[in-house]
C-alpha positions as a Python dict, from the first residue, in 0.01 Angstrom:
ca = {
    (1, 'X'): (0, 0, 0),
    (2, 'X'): (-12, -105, -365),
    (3, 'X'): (282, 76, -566),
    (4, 'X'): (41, 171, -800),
    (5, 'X'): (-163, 345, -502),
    (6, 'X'): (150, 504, -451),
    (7, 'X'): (217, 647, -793),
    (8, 'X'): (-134, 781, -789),
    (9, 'X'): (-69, 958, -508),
    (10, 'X'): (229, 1128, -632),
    (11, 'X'): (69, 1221, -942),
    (12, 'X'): (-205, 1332, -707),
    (13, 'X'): (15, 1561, -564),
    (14, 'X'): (147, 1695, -861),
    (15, 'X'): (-163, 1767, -972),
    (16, 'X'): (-282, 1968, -680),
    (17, 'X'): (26, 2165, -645),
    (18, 'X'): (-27, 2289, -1078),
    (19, 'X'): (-345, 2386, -975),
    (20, 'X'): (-214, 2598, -651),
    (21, 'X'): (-56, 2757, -907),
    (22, 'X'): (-341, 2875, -1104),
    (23, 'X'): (-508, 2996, -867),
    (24, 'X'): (-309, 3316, -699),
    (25, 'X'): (-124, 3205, -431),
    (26, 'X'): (158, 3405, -241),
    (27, 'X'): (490, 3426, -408),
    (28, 'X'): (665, 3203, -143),
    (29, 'X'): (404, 2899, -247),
    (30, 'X'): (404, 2969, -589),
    (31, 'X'): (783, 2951, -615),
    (32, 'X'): (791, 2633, -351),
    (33, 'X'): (619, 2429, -601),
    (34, 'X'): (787, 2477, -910),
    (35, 'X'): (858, 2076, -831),
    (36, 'X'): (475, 1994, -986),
    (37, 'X'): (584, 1934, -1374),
    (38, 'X'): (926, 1767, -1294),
    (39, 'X'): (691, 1537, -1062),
    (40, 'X'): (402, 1433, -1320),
    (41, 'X'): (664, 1336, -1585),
    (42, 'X'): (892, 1145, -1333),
    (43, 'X'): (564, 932, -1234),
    (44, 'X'): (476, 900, -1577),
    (45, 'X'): (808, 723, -1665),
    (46, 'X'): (755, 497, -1406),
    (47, 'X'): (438, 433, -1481),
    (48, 'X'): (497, 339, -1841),
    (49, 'X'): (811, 133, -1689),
    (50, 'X'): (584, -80, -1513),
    (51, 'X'): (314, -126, -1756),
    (52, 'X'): (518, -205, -2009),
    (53, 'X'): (818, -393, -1774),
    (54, 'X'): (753, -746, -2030),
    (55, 'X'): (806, -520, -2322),
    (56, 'X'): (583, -260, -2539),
    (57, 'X'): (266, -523, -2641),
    (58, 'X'): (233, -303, -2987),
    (59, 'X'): (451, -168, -3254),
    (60, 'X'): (619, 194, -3202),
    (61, 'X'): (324, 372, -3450),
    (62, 'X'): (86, 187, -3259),
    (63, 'X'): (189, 277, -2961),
    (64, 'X'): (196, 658, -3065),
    (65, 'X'): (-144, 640, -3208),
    (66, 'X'): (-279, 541, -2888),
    (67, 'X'): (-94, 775, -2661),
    (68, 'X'): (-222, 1050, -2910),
    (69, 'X'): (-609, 913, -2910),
    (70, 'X'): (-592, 882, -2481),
    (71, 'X'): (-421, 1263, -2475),
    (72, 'X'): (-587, 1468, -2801),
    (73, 'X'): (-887, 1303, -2769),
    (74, 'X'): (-1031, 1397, -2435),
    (75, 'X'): (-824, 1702, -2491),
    (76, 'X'): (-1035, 1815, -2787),
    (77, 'X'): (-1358, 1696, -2621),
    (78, 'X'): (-1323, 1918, -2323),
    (79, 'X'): (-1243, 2231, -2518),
    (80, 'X'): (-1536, 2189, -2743),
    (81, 'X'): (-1772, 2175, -2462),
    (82, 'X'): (-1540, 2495, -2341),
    (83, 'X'): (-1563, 2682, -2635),
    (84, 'X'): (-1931, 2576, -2662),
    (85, 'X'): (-2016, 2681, -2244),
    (86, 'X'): (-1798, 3035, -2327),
    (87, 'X'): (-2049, 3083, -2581),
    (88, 'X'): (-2348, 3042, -2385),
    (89, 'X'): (-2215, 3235, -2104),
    (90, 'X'): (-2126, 3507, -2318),
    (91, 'X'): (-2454, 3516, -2471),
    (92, 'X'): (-2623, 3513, -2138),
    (93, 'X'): (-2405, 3779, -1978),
    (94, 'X'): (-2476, 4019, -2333),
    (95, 'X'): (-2081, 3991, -2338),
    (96, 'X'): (-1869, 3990, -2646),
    (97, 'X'): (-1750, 3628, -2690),
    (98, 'X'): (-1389, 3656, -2534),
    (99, 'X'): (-1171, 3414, -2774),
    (100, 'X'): (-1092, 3481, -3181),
    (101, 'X'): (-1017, 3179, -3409),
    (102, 'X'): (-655, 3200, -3387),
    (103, 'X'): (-639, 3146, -3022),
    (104, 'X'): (-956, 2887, -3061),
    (105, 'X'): (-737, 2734, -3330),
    (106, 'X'): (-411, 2744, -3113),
    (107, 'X'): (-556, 2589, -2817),
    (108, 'X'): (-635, 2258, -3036),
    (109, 'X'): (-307, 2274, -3117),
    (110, 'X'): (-184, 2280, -2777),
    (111, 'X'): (-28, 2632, -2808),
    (112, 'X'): (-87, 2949, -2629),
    (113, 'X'): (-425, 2968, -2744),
    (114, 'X'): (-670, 2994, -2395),
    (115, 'X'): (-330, 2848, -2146),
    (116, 'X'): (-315, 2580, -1965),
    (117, 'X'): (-297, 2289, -2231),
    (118, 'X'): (109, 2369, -2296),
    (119, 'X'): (158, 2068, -2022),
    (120, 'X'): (-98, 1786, -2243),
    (121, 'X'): (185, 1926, -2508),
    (122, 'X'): (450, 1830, -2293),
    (123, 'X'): (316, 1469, -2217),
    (124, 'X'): (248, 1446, -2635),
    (125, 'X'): (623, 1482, -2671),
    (126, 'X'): (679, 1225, -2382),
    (127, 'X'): (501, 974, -2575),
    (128, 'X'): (682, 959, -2879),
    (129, 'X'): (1016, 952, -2696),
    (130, 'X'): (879, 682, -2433),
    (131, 'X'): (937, 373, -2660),
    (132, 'X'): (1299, 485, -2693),
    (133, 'X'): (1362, 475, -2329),
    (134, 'X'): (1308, 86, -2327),
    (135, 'X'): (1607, 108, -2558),
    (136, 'X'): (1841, 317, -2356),
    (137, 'X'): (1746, 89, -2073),
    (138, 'X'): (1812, -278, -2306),
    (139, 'X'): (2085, -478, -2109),
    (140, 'X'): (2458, -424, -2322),
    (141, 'X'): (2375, 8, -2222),
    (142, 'X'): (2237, -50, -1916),
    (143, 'X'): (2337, 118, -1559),
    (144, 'X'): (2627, 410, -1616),
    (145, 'X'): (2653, 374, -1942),
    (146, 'X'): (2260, 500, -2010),
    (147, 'X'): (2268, 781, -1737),
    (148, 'X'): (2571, 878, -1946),
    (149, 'X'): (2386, 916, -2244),
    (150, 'X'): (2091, 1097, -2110),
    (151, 'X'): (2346, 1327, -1912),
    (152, 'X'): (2551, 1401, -2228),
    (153, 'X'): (2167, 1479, -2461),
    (154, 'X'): (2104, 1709, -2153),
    (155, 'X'): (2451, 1878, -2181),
    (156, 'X'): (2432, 1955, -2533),
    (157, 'X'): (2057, 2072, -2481),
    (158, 'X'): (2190, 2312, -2191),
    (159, 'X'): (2443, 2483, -2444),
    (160, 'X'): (2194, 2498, -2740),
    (161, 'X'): (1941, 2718, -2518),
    (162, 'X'): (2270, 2876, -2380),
    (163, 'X'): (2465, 2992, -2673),
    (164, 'X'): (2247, 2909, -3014),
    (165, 'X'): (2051, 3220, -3136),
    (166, 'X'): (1680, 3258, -3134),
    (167, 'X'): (1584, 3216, -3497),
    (168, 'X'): (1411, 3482, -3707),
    (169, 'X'): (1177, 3244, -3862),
    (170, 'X'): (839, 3228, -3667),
    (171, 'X'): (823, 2855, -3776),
    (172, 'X'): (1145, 2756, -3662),
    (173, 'X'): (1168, 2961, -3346),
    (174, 'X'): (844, 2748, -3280),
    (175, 'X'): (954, 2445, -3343),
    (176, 'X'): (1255, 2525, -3099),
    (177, 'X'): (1031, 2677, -2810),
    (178, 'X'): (752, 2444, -2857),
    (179, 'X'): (906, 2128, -2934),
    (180, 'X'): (1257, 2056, -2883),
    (181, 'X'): (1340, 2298, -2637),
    (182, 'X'): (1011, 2084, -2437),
    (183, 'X'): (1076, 1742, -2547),
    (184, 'X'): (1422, 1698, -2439),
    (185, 'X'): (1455, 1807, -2109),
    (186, 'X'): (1154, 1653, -2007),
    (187, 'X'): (1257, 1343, -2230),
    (188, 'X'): (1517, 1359, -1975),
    (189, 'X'): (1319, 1383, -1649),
    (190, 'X'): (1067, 1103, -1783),
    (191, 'X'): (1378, 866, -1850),
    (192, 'X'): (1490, 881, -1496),
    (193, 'X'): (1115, 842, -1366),
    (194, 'X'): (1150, 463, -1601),
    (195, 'X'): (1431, 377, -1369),
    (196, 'X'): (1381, 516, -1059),
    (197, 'X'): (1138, 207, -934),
    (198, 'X'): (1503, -6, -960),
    (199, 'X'): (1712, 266, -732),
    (200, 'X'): (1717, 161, -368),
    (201, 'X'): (1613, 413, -116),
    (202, 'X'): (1969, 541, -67),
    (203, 'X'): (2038, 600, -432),
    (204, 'X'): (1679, 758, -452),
    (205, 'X'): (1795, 1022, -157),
    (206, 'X'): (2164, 1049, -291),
    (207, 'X'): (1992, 1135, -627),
    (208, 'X'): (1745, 1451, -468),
    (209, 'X'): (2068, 1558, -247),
    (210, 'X'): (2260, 1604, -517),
    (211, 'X'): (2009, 1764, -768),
    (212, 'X'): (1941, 2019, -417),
    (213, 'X'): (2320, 2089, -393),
    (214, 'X'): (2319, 2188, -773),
    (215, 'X'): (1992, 2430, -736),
    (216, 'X'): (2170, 2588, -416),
    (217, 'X'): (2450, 2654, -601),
    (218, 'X'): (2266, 2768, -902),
    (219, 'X'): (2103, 3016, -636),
    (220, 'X'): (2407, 3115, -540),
    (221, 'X'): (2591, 3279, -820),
    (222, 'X'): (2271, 3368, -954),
    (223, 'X'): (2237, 3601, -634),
    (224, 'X'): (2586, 3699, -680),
    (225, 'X'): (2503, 3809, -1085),
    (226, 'X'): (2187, 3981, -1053),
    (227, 'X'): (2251, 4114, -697),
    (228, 'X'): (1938, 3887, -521),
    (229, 'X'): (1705, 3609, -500),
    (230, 'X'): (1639, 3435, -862),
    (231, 'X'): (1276, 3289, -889),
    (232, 'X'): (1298, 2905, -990),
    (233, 'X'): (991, 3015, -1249),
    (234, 'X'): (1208, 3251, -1442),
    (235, 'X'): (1352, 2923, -1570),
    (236, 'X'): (1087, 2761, -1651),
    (237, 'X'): (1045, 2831, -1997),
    (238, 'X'): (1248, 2661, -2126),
    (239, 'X'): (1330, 2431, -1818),
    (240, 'X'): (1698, 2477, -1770),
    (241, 'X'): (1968, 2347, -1463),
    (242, 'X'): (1811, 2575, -1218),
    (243, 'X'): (1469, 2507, -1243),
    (244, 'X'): (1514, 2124, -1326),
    (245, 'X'): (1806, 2091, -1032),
    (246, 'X'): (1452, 2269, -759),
    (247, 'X'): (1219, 2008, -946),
    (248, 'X'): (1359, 1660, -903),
    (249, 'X'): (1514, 1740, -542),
    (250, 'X'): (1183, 1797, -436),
    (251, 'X'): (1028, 1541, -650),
    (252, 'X'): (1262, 1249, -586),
    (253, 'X'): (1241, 1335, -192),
    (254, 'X'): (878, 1286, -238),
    (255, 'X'): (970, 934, -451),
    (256, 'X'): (1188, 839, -117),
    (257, 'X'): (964, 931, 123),
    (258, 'X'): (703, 701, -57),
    (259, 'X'): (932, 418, -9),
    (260, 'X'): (842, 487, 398),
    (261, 'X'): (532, 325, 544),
    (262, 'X'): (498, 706, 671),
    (263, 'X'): (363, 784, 344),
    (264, 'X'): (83, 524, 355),
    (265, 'X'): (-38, 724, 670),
    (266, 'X'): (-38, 1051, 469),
    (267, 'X'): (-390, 1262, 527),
    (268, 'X'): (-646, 1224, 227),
    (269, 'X'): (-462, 895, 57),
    (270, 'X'): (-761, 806, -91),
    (271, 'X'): (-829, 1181, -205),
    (272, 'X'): (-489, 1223, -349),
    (273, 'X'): (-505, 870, -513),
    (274, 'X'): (-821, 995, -693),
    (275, 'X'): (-700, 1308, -787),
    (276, 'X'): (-401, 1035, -919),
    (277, 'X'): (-640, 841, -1100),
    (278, 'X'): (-835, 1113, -1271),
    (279, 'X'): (-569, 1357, -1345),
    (280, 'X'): (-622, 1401, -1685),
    (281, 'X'): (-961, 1530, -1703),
    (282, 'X'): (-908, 1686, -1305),
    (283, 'X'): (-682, 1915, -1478),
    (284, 'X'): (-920, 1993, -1810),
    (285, 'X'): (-1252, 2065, -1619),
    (286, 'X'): (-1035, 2295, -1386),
    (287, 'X'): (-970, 2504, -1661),
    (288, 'X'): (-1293, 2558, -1679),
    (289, 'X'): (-1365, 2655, -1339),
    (290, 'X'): (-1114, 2943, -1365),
    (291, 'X'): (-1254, 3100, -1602),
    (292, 'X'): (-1605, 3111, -1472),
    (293, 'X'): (-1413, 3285, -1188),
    (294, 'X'): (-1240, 3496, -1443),
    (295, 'X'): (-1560, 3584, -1595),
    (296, 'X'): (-1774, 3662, -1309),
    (297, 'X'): (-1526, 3863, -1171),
    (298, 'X'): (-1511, 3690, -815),
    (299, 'X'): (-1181, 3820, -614),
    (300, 'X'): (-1179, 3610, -281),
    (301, 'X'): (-826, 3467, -78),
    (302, 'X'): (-676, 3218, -267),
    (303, 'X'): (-689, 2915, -57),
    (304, 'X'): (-1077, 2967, -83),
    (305, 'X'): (-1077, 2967, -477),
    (306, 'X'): (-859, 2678, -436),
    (307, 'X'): (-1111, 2439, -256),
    (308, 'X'): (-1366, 2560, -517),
    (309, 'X'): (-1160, 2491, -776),
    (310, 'X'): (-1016, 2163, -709),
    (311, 'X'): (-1319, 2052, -549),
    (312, 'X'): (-1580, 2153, -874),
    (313, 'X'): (-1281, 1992, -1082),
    (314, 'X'): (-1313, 1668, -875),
    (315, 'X'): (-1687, 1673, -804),
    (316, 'X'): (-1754, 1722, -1249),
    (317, 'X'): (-1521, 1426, -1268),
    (318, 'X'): (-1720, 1244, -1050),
    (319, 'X'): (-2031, 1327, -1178),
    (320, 'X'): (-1891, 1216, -1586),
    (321, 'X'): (-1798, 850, -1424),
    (322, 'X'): (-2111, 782, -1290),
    (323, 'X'): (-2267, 876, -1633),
    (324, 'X'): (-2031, 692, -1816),
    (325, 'X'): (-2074, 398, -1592),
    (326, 'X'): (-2471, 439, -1667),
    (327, 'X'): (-2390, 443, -2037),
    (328, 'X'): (-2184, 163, -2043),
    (329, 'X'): (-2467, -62, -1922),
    (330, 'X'): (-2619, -23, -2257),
    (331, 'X'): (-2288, -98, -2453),
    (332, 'X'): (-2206, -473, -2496),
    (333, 'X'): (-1873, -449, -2684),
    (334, 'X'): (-1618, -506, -2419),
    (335, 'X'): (-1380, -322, -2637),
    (336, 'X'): (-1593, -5, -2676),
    (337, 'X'): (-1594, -2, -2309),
    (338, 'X'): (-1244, -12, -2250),
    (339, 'X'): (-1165, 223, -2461),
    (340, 'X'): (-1472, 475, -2343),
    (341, 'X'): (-1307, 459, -1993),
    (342, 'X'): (-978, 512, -2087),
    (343, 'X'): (-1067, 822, -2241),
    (344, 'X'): (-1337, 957, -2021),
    (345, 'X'): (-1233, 894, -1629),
}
């Protein structure tokens, strides 16, 4: 199996398991996997490790203003045509429409605004720290001396959420929620993924045994301090030690066990490679189908809304290819039609 294949199947995974989130599930699963986020950022340091392994082909502003074209763009497309279908359902249903500007206006911004986008926000940040991985992995800092460096920004970003006051200022306490308080640990998480296709198997293992060691002693004093179990969510926001220690021990298992031709054997490859693939608009159009349950008011078990949902998701994606693929016929600027993919598939 192509490595690729393999990374698309991991991101696949991710993918599924942020949805089984979204859609109800018992405690147990929805605590089991807080790994999801941690998972989607390690692949997508890898993946930008690989396709840019002969160096970054552009400039670093160039580089960000395509990152923020391939994310905002179909980002801003889908809620449109969100914003635009609440609209019509509303009027249909004689229903008061549901959103006022400010939340419209916040989820363009990738805020609170309708949920769900915070993680597109997440991968935003990614991108402009992404070119600076290549030079915490150039050869006079590479090996211990980079893992150092990413270790000590993750120390000092563990005692700034720790002991450094929430500010006053709405602007500030935003910019320290939404941005920094995001963008560095998950810098962090997405500089190990641009590494971890050099670890051998044994360093991939000794890596997830020691990030489950920390999390089960994390658990355990936590238990002793608040008298019980401590859910990994209540630590997700921000992502601190607890929640980040569950995430990659989970996450890099997964990386190790797709080292194992057992994983080319896994159920659904194909499925979970296309879920891979598509990801990006997977995740948008699901949005979508939770509301229309939210709307119409259907209560039914969980693992049933969860076919629906990932399955409508998947089957709308589908659906947009082949049109795209129809529409592309007509276009003769190869360009055009690079780009078109890249932001609608």
């Amino acid at each position: 199996m192509k490595r690729d294949d393999t990374l698309d199947m991991l991101r696949g995974i991710g993918l599924l398991c942020i949805m089984l989130a979204h859609v109800g599930p018992p405690a147990f699963l929805f605590q089991l996997r807080n790994f999801d986020v941690p998972l989607m950022v390690l692949v997508a340091g890898s993946s930008f490790a690989m396709s840019t392994a002969n160096g970054l082909k552009t400039g670093y502003i160039e580089y960000i203003i395509k990152r923020l074209i391939r994310l905002v763009i179909p980002t801003w497309t889908f809620l449109s045509l969100f914003f635009l279908l609440t609209l019509i359902t509303s009027f249909i249903m004689q229903k008061t429409y549901p959103f006022p500007f400010y939340k419209i206006f916040a989820s363009f911004f990738l805020g609170t605004g309708i949920g769900y986008v915070w993680i597109i926000r997440v991968f935003l940040l990614i991108s402009l720290i992404a070119p600076l991985t290549r030079f915490a992995n150039a050869s006079y800092i590479k090996g211990k001396w980079s893992y150092s460096i990413v270790f000590t920004v993750y120390l000092i970003y563990e005692f700034m959420v720790r002991h450094i006051p929430v500010p006053n200022q709405v602007f500030l306490k935003m910019i320290l929620d939404k941005i920094v308080y995001m963008a560095i640990p998950y810098g962090c998480i997405f500089f190990l993924g641009t590494r971890i296709l050099m670890l051998s198997c044994r360093q991939i293992f000794g890596l997830a045994m020691v990030s489950l060691i920390v999390c089960t002693l994390y658990a355990f004093v936590l238990n002793q301090t608040i008298g019980g179990f401590a859910p990994v969510q209540d630590y997700k926001y921000p992502p601190t030690a607890y929640y980040i220690s569950y995430g990659l021990s989970i996450a890099l298992l997964l990386f190790w066990i797709s080292r194992t031709p057992l994983f080319g054997l896994a159920p659904f490859k194909n499925n979970l490679a296309f879920f891979g693939r598509s990801s990006m608009w997977i995740y948008l159009w699901h949005i979508q189908v939770l509301y229309w349950f939210k709307w119409m008011g259907i209560s039914i078990h969980f693992t049933v809304k969860y076919i629906i949902v990932a399955g409508v998701s998947a089957g709308i994606i589908f659906l947009q290819t082949a049109a795209l693929n129809q529409t592309l016929i007509f276009i003769e600027s190869q360009k055009v039609k690079k780009l078109l993919t890249s932001l609608f598939t």
